[in-house]
C-alpha positions as CSV (number, residue, x, y, z in Angstrom):
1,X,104.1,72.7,88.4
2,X,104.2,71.3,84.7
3,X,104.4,67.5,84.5
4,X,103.3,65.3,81.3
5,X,101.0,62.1,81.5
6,X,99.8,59.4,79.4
7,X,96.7,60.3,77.9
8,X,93.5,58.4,78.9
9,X,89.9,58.2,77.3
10,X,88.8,59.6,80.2
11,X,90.4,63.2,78.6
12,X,88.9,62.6,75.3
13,X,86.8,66.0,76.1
14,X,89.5,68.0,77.4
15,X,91.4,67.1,73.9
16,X,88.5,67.6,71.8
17,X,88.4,71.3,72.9
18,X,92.1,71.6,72.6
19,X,92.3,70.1,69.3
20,X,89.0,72.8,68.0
21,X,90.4,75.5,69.7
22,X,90.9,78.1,67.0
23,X,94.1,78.8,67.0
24,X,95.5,75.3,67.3
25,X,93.3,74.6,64.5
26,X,95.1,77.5,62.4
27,X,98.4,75.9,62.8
28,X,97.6,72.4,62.2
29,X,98.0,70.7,59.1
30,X,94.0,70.0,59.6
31,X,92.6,73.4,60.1
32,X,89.0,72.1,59.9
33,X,86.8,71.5,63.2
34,X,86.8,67.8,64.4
35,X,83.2,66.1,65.0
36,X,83.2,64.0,68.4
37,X,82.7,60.8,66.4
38,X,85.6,61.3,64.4
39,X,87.6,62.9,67.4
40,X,86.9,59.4,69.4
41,X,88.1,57.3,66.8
42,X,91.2,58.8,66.1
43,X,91.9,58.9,70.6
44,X,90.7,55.6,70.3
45,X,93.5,54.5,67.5
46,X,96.0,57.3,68.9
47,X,95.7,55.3,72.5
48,X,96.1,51.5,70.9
49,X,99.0,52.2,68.9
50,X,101.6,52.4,71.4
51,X,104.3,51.1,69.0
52,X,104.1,54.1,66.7
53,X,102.6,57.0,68.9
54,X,102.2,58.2,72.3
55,X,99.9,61.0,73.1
56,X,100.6,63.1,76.6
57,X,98.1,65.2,78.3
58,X,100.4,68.6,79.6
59,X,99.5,69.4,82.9
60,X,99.6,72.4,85.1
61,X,99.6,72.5,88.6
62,X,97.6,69.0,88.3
63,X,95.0,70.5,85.2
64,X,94.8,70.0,82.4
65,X,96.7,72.7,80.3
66,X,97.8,71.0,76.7
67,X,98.4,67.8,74.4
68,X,102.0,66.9,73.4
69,X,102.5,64.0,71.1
70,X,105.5,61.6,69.6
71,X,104.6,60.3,66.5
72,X,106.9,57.4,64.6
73,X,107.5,58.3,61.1
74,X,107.2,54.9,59.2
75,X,110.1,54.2,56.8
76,X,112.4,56.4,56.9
77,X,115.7,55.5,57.6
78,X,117.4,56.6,60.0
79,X,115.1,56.4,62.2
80,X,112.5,59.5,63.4
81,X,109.9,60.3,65.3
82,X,107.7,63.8,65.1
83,X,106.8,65.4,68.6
84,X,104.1,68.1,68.7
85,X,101.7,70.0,71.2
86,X,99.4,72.7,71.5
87,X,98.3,74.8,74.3
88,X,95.4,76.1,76.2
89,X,95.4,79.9,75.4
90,X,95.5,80.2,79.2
91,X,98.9,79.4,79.5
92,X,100.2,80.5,76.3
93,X,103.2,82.8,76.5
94,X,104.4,81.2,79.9
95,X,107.8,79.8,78.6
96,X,106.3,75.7,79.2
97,X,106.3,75.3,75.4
98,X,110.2,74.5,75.2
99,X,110.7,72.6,78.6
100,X,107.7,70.6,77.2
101,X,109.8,69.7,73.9
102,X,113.2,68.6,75.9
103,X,110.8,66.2,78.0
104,X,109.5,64.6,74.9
105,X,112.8,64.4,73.7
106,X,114.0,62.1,77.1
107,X,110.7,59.9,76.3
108,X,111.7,59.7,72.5
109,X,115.4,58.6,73.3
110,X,114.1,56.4,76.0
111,X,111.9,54.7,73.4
112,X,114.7,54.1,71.4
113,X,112.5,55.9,68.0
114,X,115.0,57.6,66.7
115,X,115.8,61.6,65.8
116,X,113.6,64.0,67.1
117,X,111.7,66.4,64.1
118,X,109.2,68.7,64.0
119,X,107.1,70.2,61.3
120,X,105.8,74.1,62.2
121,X,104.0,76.5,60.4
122,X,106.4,78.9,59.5
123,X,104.0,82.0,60.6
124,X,103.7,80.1,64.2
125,X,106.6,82.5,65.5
126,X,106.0,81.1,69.2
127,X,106.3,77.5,68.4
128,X,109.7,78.0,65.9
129,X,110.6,80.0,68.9
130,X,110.0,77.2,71.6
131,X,111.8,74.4,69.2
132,X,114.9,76.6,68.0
133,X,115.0,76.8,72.3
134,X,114.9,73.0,72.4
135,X,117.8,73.1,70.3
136,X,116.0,72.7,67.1
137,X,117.3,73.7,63.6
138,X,115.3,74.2,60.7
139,X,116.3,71.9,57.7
140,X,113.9,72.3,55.0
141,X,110.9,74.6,54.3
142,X,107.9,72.7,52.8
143,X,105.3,74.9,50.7
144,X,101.7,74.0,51.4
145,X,97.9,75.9,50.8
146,X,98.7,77.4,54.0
147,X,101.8,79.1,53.8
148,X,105.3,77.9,54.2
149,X,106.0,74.7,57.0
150,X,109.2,74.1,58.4
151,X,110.9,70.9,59.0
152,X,112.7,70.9,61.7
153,X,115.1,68.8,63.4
154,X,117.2,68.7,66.6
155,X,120.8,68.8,67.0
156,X,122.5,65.6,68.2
């Protein structure tokens, strides 16, 4: 069973090793390992600012199994908010990617934040695939070091 829960400090472990996990890393717009010190502060600020940003531990059958966040983007008009997760290899490939996205998308309108967007690395084929599922669209492609990003956006 998938279900989706506040994040706590008590899973500041559990999101350290998601958030170093290779190939989350690689398709981050921060590639480079996070230090526990730094990883605290930013759960520590992630968890406190529940005006602009709530942070969701994915669960599986009652473990932990991914991170999926809603992230207010400030001054833009109209309104948005950018959702995100990553996954435990483990249960990559499952299908739980996209019913994942629509739930965020209930907790965004709920909130009140806005449009729903995303921004993918373009050579992360399972996540475009997983977001043009949740009725995504792509509406701009941003170049970076990386590679190629798209910005994505939802259909009303």
């Amino acid at each position: 069973m998938l279900t989706l829960r506040p994040a706590r400090h008590e899973d500041a472990r559990f999101l350290l090793a998601l958030r170093n996990e290779p190939a989350v890393r690689e398709n981050s717009r921060q590639p480079r390992v996070i230090n526990a010190a730094r990883h605290q502060r930013w759960l520590r600020e992630a968890l406190a600012d529940q005006a602009n940003r709530r942070l969701y531990v994915i669960e599986v059958d009652g473990l932990p199994a991914g991170m999926a966040r809603l992230d207010r983007v400030p001054n833009r008009l109209p309104r948005e908010a950018e959702l995100s997760l990553a996954l435990m290899p483990k249960i990559r490939g499952l299908g739980l990617s996209h019913p994942v996205i629509f739930e965020l998308v209930g907790y965004l309108q709920a909130l009140g934040w806005g449009r729903a967007t995303a921004t993918v690395r373009a050579a992360n084929l399972p996540s475009v695939a997983a977001f043009t599922r949740a009725e995504f669209v792509v509406r701009s492609l941003e170049r970076g070091a990386r590679g190629p990003w798209l910005r994505m956006e939802r259909r009303p």
